[in-house]
C-alpha positions in Angstrom: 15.5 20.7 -5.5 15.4 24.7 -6.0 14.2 26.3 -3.1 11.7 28.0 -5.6 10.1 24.3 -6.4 10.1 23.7 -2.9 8.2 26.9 -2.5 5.6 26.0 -4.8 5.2 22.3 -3.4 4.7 23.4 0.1 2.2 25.9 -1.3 0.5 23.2 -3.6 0.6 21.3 0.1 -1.4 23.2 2.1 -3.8 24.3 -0.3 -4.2 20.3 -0.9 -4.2 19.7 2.7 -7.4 22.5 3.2 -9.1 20.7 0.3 -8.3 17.7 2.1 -10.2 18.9 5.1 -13.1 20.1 3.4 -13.4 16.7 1.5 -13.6 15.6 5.2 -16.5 18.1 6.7 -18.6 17.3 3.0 -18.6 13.7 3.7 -19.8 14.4 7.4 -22.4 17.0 5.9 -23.8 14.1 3.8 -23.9 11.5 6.6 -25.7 14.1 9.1 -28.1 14.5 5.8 -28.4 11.0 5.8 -30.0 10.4 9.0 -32.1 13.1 9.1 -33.8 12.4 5.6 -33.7 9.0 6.9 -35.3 9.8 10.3 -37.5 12.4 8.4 -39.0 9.1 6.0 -39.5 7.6 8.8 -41.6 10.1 10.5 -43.7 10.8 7.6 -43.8 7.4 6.4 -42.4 7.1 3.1 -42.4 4.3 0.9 -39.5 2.1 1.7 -38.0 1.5 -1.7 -38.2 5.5 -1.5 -36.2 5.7 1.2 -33.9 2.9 0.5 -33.3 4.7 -3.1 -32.7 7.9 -1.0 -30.3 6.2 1.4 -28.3 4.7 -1.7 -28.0 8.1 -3.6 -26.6 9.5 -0.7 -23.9 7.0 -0.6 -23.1 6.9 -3.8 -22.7 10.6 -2.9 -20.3 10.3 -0.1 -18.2 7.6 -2.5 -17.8 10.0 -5.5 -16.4 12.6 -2.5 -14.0 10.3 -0.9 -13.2 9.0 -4.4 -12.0 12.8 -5.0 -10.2 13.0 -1.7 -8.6 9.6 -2.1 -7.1 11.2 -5.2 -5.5 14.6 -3.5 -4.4 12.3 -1.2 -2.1 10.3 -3.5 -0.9 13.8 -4.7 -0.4 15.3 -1.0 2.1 12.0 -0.3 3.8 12.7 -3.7 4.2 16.1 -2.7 5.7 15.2 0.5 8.1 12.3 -1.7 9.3 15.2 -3.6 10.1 17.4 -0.4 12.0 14.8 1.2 14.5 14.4 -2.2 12.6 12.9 -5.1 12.4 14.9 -7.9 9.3 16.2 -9.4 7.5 19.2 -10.0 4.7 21.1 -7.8 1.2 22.1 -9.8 0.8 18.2 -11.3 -3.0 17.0 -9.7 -4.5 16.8 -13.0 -2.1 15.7 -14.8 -0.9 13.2 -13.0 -4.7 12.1 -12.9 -5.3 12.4 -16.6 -2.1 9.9 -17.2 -3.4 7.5 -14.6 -7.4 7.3 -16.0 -7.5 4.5 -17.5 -11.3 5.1 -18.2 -15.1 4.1 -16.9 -14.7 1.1 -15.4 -11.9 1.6 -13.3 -13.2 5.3 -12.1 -16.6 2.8 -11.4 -14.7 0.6 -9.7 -12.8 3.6 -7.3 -16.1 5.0 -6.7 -17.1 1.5 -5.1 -13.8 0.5 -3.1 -14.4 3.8 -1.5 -18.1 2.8 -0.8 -17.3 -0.3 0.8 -14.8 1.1 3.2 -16.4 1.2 6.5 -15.9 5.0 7.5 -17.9 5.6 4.3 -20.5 2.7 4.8 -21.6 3.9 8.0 -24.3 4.4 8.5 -25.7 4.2 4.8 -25.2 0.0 5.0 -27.0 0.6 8.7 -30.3 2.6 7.6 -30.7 0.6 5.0 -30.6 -2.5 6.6 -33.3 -0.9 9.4 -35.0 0.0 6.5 -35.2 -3.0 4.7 -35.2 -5.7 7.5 -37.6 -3.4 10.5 -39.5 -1.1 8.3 -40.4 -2.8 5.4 -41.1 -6.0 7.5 -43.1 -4.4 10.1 -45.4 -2.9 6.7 -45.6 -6.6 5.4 -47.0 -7.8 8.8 -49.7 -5.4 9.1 -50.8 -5.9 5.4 -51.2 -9.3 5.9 -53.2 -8.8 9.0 -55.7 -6.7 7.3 
């Protein structure tokens, strides 16, 4: 490989690698969002469904980011393939994506692997389980006591 392709992959690395890491600290920004909206509802006694909607958008949200991330990550191990030997060339994110969509269902279907992998689930799959099973049966108890 010329050292100027080199050059460009280990730039196209690290400016992968940052995105990477922001990917990373957005995820965490959503979850810490989760749980105060969550505690918030709570506190001010929101409809259920409300929050439970709430709770789902939000991870939803955090699948769509990882989904992103999961996708510079397949790049950032090409990139290292390519400095190790193989051959390739650096700048290729998008198009390397573009060649790989394969349309709605399968982008659907990465958007949901990534939201049933437990680093993403928790603590969406948590609050809404507190929600559902301890809030929303401690309202159906004291309705039916009135």
């Amino acid at each position: 490989m010329a050292p100027v392709e080199a050059s460009a992959l280990e730039r196209e690395w690290i400016v992968l690698q940052g995105n990477m890491e922001q990917h990373e600290r957005n995820a965490l920004a959503v979850k810490l969002l989760a749980v105060f909206l969550f505690t918030a509802a709570v506190l001010f006694s929101l409809a259920e469904s409300l929050t439970a909607c709430l709770m789902a958008i939000l991870w939803v949200q955090e699948a769509v980011l990882r989904t992103f991330q999961a996708r510079l990550g397949a790049r950032l191990l090409r990139i290292e393939d390519m400095l190790r030997g193989g051959v390739g060339q650096a700048m290729q994110l998008h198009s390397e994506w573009a060649a790989s969509r394969s349309g709605l269902a399968r982008m659907m279907g990465e958007y949901a692997s990534n939201a049933i992998r437990p680093t993403v689930a928790f603590p969406y799959a948590v609050l809404l389980l507190v929600d559902l099973f301890f809030l929303g049966g401690s309202a159906g108890i004291e309705g039916s006591a009135t």
